[in-house]
N, C-alpha and C positions, 0 to 999 in steps of 0.2 A: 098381787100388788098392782095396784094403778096407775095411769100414765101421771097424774100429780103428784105421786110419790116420787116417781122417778125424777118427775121436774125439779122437787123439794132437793134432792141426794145429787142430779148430775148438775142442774146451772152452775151452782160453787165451782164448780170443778172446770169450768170451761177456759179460761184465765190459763190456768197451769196446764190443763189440755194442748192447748192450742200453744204457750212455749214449747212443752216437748217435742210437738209436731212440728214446730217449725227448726228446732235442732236438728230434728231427725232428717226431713227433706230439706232443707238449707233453704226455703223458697216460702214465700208468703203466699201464694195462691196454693200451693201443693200443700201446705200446710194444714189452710182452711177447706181444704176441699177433703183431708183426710181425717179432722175433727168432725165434718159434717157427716160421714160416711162412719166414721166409729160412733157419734148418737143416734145415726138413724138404725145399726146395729146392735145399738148397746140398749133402746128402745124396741126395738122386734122380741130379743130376746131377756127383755128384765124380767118375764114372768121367770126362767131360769137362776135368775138373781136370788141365792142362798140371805135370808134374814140373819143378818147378825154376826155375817163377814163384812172383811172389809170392800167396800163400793169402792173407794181410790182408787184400790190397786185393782179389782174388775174393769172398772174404766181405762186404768192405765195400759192392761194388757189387751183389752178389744185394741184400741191403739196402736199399740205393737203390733200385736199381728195381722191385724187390718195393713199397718206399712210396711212386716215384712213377706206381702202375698201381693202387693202392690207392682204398679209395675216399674216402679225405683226402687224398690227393698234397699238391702243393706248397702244396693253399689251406687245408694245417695250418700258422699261423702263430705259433701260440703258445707258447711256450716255458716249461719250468720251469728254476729258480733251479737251479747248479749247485752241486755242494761246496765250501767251503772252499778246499779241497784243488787242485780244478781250476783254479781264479785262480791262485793262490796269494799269499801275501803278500811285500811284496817287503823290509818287517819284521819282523827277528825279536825277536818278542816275548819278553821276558825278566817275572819274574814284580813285580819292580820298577818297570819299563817300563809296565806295563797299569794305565791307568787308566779310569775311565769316559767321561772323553773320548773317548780317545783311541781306544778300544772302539768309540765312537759314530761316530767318522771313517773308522776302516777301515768297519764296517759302511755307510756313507754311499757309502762310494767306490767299495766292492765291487758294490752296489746301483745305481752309475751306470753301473760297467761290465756291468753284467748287462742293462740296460733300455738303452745303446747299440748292446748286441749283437742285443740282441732287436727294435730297430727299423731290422734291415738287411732286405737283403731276403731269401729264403730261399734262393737262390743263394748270395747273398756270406756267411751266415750257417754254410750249410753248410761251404766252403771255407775257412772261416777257424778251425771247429769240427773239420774234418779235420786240418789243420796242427796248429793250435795245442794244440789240448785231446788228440785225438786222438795227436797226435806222427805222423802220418804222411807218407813222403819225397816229394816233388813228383812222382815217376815212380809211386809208389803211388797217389797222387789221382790220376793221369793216366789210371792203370787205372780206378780206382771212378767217373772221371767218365765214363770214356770219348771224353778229350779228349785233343792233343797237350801235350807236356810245356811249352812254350811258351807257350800257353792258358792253364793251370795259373798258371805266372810271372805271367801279366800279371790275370788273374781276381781272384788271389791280393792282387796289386800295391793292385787297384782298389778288391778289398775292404777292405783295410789301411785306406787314404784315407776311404775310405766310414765307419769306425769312428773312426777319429782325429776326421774332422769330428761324429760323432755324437757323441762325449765332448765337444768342444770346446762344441758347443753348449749340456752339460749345466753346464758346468764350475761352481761356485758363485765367485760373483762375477763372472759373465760380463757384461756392461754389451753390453745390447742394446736 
C-alpha cells in the first residue's frame, strides 16, 4: 500500500481524530501534538494495515494507545466542553421559540450533561464518546479497544448506567 492511499483512508478521519484527542487530554495543544504522533505512526506502519478491515477503528486505536503510553495516559482527566453540534438539541429551535429562558435552560442542561459526562471515569467516558459522539459500530470499538465485542456490549451497558445515574443526581429539583 502507498503513502496516497493512506492519504485517500486517513485525511477524512482527521476532524474526528483530533475530537477524540482532545477529549482524551482535555487540552488543545496535547491534543494536536498526539494526532500528529498517531499519523506519523499510523503512516510508518500502514504497510501493516490488513486490506479490507476497518481503517477507523486502526486509526482510532494507534490513538489510543499512542495516549495511553503517553506521558498523560489515563490520569488525563479533564475534559473540555464539546460543540453544540455534538449533543445535539433534541429542540428545534424556531426563531419565535427562542426566548431568554428558554436559551438559559438548554444552555443549563447542556452544561449538566457535559459535567455528568465528565465525572465518569475515563474508561466509561471513552466508550461512551466512541459510540456516541464518535458514531462508531460496536465491532469498531471492539478493534480500538482491543476487546471482545461482548465486552464492548456490556462496558457500554455499564457506562449508559453510570451516566443516567450521574444526571440523575444532577437533575434540578432533586430532593436529596
Amino acid at each position: 500500500m502507498d503513502p496516497a492511499s493512506f492519504e485517500e483512508l486517513a485525511m477524512p478521519l482527521f476532524d474526528q481524530l483530533y475530537n477524540f484527542a482532545h477529549w482524551l487530554t482535555g487540552d488543545r495543544t496535547d491534543a494536536e501534538d498526539l494526532v500528529q504522533e498517531t499519523y506519523a505512526k499510523a503512516l510508518r506502519g500502514f504497510r501493516s494495515f490488513e486490506e479490507g478491515t476497518y481503517f477507523r477503528a486502526w486509526m482510532y486505536r494507534i490513538l489510543r494507545n499512542t495516549f495511553l503510553t503517553s506521558r498523560s495516559g489515563l490520569a488525563a482527566q479533564n475534559t473540555t466542553a464539546i460543540d453544540d453540534d455534538d449533543i445535539g438539541a433534541v429542540e428545534v429551535w424556531t426563531a419565535h421559540a427562542v426566548t431568554p429562558e428558554r436559551l438559559l435552560l438548554r444552555q443549563e442542561s447542556r452544561q449538566l450533561a457535559l459535567d455528568a459526562l465528565e465525572s465518569l471515569s475515563a474508561g466509561d467516558r471513552e466508550i461512551i464518546l466512541l459510540c456516541e459522539v464518535e458514531e462508531l459500530s460496536y465491532r469498531e470499538i471492539a478493534q480500538v479497544l482491543g476487546v471482545p465485542l461482548g465486552t464492548v456490549m456490556s462496558r457500554l451497558s455499564r457506562a449508559r448506567t453510570r451516566l443516567r445515574q450521574a444526571l440523575a443526581a444532577t437533575a434540578p429539583g432533586k430532593v436529596g
